[in-house]
DOLUM-118988 format. One line per field, with one value per residue (C-alpha): x, y, z. Coordinates in pm, 1 decimal, always signed. Layout:
x	(X,...);
y	(Y,...);
z	(Z,...);
% end
This chain:
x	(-3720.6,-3415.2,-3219.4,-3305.0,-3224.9,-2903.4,-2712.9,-2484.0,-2569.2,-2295.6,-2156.5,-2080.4,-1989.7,-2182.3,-1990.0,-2065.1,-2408.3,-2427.8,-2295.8,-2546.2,-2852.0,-2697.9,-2639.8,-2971.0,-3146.3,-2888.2,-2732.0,-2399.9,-2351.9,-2412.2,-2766.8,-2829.8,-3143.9,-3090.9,-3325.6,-3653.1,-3987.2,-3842.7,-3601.3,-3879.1,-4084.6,-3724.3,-3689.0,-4014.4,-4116.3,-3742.1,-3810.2,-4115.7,-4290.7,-4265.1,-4402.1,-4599.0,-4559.6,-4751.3,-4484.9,-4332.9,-4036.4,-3860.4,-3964.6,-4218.2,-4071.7,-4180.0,-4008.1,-3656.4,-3676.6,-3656.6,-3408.7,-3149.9,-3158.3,-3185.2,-2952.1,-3230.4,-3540.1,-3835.2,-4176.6,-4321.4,-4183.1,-4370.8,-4656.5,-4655.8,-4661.2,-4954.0,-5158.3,-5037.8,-4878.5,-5084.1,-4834.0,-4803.7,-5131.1,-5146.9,-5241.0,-5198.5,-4827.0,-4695.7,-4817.9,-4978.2,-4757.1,-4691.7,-4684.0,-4681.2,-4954.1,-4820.7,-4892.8,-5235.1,-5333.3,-5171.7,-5373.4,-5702.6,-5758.1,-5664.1,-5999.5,-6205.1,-6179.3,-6254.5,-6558.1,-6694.6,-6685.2,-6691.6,-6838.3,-6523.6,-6282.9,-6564.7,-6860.2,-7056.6,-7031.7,-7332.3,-7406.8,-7620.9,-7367.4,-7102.5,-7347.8,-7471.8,-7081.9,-7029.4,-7305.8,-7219.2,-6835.0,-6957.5,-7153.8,-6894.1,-6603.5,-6296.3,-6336.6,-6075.1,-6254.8,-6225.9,-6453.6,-6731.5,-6896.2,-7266.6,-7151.4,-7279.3,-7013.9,-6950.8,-6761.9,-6432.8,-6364.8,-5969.2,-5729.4,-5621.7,-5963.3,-6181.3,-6502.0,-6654.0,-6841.9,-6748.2,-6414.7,-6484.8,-6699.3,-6421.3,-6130.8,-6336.6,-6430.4,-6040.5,-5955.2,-6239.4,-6014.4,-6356.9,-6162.3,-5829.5,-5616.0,-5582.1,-5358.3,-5190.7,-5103.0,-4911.8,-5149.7,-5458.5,-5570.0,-5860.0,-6042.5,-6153.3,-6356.2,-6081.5,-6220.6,-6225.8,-5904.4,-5725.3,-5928.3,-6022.0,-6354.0,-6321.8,-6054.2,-5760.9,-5767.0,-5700.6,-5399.2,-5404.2,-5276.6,-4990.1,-4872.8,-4906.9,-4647.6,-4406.4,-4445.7,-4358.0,-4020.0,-3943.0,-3998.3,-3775.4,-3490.9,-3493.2,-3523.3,-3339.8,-3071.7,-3039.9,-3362.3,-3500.4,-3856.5,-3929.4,-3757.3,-3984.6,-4271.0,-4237.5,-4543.6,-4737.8,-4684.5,-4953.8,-4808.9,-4473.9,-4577.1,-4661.8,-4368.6,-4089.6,-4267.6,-4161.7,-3851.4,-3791.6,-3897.5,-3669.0,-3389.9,-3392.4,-3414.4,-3112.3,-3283.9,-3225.7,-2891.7,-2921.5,-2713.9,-2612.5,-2490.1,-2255.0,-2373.2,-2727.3,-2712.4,-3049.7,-3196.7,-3180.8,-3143.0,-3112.4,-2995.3,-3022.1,-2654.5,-2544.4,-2629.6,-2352.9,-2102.3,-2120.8,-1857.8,-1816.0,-1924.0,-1621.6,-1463.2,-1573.3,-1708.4,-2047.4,-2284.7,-2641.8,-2901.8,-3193.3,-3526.8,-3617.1,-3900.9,-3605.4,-3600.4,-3285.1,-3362.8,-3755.5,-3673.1,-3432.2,-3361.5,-3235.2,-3044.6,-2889.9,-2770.4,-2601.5,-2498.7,-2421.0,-2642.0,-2952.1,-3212.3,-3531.3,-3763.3,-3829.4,-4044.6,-4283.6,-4007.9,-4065.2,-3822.4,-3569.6,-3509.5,-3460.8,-3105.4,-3098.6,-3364.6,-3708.3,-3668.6,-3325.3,-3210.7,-2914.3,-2609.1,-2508.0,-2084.3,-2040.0,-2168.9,-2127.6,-2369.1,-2149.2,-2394.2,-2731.5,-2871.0,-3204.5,-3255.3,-3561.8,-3666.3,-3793.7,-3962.7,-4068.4,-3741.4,-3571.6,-3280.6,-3233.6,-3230.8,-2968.1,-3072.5,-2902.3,-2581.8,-2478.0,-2125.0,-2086.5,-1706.8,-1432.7,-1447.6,-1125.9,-1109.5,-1250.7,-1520.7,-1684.8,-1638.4,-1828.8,-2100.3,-2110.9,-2166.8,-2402.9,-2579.6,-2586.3,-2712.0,-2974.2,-3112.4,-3177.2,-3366.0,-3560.8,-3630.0,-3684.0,-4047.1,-4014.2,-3895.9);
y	(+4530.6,+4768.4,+4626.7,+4266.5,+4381.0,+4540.8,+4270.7,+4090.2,+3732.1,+3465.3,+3330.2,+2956.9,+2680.5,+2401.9,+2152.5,+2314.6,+2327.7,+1961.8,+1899.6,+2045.0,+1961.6,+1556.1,+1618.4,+1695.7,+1410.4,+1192.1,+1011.9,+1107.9,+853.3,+480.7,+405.4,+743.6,+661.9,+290.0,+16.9,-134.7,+75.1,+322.1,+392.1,+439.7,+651.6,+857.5,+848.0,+992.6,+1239.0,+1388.7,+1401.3,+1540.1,+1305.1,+1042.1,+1040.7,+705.2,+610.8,+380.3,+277.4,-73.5,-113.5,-205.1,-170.9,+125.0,+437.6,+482.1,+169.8,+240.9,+608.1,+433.1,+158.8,+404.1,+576.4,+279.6,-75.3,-284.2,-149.3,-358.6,-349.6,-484.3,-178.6,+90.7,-161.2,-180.7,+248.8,+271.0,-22.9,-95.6,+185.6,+424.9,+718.6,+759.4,+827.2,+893.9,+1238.9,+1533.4,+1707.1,+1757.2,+1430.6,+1121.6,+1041.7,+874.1,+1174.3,+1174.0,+1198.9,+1406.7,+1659.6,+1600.1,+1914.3,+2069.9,+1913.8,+1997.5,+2281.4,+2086.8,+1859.4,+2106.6,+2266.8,+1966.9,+1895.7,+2274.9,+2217.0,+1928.4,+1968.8,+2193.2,+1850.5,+1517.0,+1708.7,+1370.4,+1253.1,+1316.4,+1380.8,+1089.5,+851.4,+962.3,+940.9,+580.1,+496.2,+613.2,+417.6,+81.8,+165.1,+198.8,-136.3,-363.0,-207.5,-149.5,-222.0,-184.1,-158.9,-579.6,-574.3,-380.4,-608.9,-467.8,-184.4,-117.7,-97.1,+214.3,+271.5,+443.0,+795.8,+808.8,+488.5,+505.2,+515.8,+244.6,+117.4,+79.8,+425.0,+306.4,+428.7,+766.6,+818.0,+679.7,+904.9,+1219.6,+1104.4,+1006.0,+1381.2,+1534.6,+1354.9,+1140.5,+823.8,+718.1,+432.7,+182.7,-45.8,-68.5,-368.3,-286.2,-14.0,-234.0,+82.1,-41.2,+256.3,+316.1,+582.2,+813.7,+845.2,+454.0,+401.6,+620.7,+603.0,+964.5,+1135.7,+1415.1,+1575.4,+1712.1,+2074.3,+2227.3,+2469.0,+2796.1,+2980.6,+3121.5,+2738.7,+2572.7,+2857.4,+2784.2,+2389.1,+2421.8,+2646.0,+2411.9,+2121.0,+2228.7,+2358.4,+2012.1,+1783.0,+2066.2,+2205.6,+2503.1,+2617.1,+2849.4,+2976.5,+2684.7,+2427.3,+2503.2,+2578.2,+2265.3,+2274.2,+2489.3,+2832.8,+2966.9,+2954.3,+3154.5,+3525.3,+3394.7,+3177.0,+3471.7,+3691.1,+3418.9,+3417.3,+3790.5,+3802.2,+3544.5,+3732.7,+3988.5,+3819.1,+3660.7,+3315.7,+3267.3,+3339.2,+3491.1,+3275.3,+3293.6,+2929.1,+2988.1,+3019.4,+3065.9,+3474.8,+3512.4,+3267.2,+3321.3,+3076.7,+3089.8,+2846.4,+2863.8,+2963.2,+2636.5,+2444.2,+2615.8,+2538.3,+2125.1,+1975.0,+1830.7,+1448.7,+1257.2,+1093.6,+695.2,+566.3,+547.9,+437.6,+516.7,+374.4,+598.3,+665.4,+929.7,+1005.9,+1001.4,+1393.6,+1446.4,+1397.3,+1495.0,+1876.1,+1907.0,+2286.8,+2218.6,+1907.1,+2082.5,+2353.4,+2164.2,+1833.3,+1942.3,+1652.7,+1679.8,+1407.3,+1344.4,+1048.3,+942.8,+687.5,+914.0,+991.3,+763.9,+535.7,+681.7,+955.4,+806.0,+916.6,+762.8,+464.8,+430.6,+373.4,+542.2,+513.3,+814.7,+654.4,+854.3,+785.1,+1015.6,+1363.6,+1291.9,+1128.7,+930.1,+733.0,+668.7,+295.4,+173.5,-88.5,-354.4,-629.2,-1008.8,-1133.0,-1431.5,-1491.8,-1365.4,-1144.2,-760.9,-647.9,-426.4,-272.2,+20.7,+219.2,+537.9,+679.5,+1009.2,+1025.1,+825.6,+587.0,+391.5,-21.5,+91.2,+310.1,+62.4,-249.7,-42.8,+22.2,-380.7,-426.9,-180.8,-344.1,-713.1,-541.9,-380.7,-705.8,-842.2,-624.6,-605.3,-978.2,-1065.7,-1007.1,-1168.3,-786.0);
z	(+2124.7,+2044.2,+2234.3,+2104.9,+1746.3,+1822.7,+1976.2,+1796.5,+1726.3,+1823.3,+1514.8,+1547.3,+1267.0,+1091.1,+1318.8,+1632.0,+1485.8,+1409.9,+1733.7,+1971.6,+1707.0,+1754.4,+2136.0,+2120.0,+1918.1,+2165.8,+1876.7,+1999.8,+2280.0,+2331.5,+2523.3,+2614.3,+2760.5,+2867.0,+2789.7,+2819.6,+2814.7,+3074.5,+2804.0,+2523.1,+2763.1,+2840.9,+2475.3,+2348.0,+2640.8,+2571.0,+2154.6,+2222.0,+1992.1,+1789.5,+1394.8,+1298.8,+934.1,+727.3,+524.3,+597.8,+328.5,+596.7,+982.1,+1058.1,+1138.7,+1557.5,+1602.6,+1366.7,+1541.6,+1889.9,+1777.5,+1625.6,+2057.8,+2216.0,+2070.9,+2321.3,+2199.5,+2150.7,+1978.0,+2290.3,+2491.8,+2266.2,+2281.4,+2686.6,+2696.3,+2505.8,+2632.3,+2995.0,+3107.1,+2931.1,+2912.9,+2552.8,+2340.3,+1962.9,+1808.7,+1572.3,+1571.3,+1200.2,+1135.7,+1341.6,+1653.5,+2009.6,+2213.7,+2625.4,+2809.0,+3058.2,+2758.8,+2707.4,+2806.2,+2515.3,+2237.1,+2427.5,+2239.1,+1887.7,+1983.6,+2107.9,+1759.8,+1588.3,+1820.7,+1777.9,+1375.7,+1268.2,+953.0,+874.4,+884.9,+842.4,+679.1,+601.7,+969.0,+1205.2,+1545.4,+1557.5,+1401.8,+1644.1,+1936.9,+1789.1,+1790.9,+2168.7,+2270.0,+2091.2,+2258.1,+2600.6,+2546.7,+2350.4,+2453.7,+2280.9,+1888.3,+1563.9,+1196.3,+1220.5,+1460.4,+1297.5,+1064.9,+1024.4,+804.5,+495.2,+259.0,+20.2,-220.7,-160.0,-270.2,-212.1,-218.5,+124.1,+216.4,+427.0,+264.8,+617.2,+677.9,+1056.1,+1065.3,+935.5,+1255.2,+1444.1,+1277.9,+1335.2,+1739.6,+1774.9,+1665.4,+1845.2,+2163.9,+2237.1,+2146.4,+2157.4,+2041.6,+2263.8,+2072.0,+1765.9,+1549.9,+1237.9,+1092.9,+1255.4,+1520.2,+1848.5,+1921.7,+2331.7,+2509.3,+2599.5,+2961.1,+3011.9,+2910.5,+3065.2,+3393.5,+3353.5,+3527.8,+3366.7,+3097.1,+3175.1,+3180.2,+2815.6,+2818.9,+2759.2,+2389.7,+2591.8,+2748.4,+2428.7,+2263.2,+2550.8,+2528.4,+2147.6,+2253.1,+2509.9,+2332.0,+2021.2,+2263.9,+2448.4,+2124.9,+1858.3,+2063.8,+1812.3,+1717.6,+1420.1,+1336.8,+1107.0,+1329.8,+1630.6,+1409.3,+1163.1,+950.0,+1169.6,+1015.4,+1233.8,+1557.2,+1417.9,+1550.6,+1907.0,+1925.1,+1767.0,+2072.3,+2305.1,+2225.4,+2196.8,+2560.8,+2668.8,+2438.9,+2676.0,+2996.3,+2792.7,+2844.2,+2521.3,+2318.8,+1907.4,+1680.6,+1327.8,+1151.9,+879.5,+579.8,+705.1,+750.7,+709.2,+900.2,+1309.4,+1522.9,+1935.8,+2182.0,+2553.6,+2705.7,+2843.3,+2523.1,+2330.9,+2599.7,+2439.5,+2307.8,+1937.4,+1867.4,+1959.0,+1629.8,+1744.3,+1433.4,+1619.9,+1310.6,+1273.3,+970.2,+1012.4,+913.9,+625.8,+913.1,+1224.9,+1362.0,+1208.0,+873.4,+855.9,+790.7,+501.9,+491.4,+824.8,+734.1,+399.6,+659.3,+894.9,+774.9,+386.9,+286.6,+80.3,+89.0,-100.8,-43.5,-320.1,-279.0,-499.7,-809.5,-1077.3,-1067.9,-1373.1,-1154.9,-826.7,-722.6,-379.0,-453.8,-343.9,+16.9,+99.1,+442.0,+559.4,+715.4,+936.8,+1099.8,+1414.9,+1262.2,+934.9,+651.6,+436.9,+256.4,+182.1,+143.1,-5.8,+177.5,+212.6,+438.2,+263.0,+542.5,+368.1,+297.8,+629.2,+522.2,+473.2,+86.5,-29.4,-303.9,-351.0,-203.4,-247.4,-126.0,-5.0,+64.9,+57.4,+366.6,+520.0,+593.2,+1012.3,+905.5,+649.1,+890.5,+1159.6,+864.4,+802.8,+1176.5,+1234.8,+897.4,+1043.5,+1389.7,+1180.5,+997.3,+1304.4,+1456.8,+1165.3,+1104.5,+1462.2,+1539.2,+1890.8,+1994.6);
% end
């Protein structure tokens, strides 16, 4: 542990920062991970995960988050992982997301909990009603809320709430790992015995406190490049002591490599010795209109830090003191964010709305026609539901 606290941390810019972090998120190079599913199943096993919004102002954020990696990306691909392929399943990270299901293992625990107490989570929800809803599973088969029609209806208690007591038995089994989804339409989720669907006999193996610590190091160094405390531990402030143990072991068996940001003194950060050998984001004009939810943008301290840039959704500010507008999109031009546009899709009337824009900097004649190409490239995608 001395010898941890007394060397010297490698100082290193915000632009060598930004660099690695985009390096990282592989938003510095043209089809990093190619195309078609094998490019959204390269895609999300290297993120990690991928966040599932409800929000459809314009398209949902799993699908924009794969778009802005891969210019091919289709719905269908995402579609074929979860239903066909079966290598992606939704569940519980900071927030509900396709994760692999090579990691499985890792969110064993996460169920068990929820199975040991349930009480603790769905306190109305029986044992009998969740055995009643196995049983009627294993006969039907695979069933969304649609297909439950014998419920008696209550009334609801929050807004986003269903009025079909049916799908609070189903949310509880789904995080007790006793369902999963089996496909998704829109928000419109068909719950299937997690066994059947995947073909299982029996579970895979939970992992132990010690492998889930190192998956959530590993999976921040992959995804993050240049990692800190509340980057690897994003909304999950209990797992901090384990995971700063981690990586004061691997300090020492100088795995890992101390870092200070400038102008972040007080906040450590570590990389793993090859990592800060990458080179900057070559100057290329290479545009990028992401999500508020993309994993660039989804932790703002982190942002602020290293790209200057401060966002707020403010899809919950009253509209007088919207600054950005309600659904503002970061534009982002090689490793820079040089505007910010609140954009919105009129399906019924098949174009893109443009309904706000807000300038950063200064931007030359090339920069803002690669912006107005990237922006036609962008309407597409989001008015052609064929994809």
């Amino acid at each position: 542990m001395d010898r941890l606290v007394t060397r010297k941390p490698l100082v290193i810019t915000q632009k060598q920062a930004r660099a690695i972090w985009m390096r990282a998120q592989r938003l510095d190079s043209f089809e990093p991970f190619g195309a078609g599913p094998e490019a959204a199943q390269a895609a999300i096993a290297h993120l990690g995960y991928l966040q599932i919004d409800t929000i459809n102002v314009i398209e949902r954020c799993h699908h924009h988050i794969l778009y802005s990696r891969i210019p091919s990306y289709r719905r269908s691909d995402l579609a074929h992982l979860q239903s066909a392929e079966k290598s992606v399943f939704e569940y519980w990270t900071h927030a509900l997301s396709y994760v692999p299901t090579a990691d499985f293992s890792f969110f064993v625990p996460a169920m068990k909990r929820y199975r040991d107490n349930p009480s603790a989570w769905f306190g109305s929800v029986t044992t009998r009603e969740v055995s009643a809803m196995t049983r009627r599973l294993k006969t039907e088969g695979a069933l969304s809320i649609r297909d439950i029609d014998d419920d008696e209806l209550v009334d609801k208690n929050h807004p986003w709430a269903s009025r079909k007591p049916s799908k609070r038995v189903l949310q509880l089994m789904f995080y007790q790992g006793l369902v999963t989804i089996s496909a998704r339409e829109g928000m419109l989720k068909t719950y299937e015995l997690t066994g059947r669907h995947f073909g299982w006999d029996a579970f895979p193996r939970a992992a132990t406190e010690r492998q889930i610590t190192a998956y959530l190091l590993d999976r921040a160094l992959r995804s993050q490049g240049l990692v800190s405390l509340d980057s690897i531990c994003h909304l999950n402030a209990p797992a901090k002591a384990a995971v700063l143990e981690l990586i004061e072991s691997r300090v020492k068996r100088r795995l890992l490599v101390p870092v200070t940001v400038e102008g972040a003194d007080k906040t450590p950060h570590w990389a793993e010795p090859a990592t800060l050998d990458w080179a900057g984001v070559e100057a290329s004009n290479r545009v990028h209109i992401l999500s508020p939810f993309d994993p660039l943008i989804i932790q703002r301290k982190r942002l602020k830090l290293m790209f200057g840039y401060d966002h707020v959704f403010e899809a919950y500010v009253p509209a007088a003191k919207r600054r950005f507008g309600y659904f503002a999109l970061p534009v982002l031009v090689d490793d820079r964010v040089v505007a910010v546009a609140d954009l919105k899709t009129d399906r019924a009337a098949g174009k893109l709305l443009q309904q706000r824009w807000t300038w950063l900097e200064e931007l030359g004649a090339e920069v803002r026609t690669a912006i107005k190409a990237e922006l036609g490239r962008f309407e597409r995608f989001q008015l052609d539901r064929s994809a």
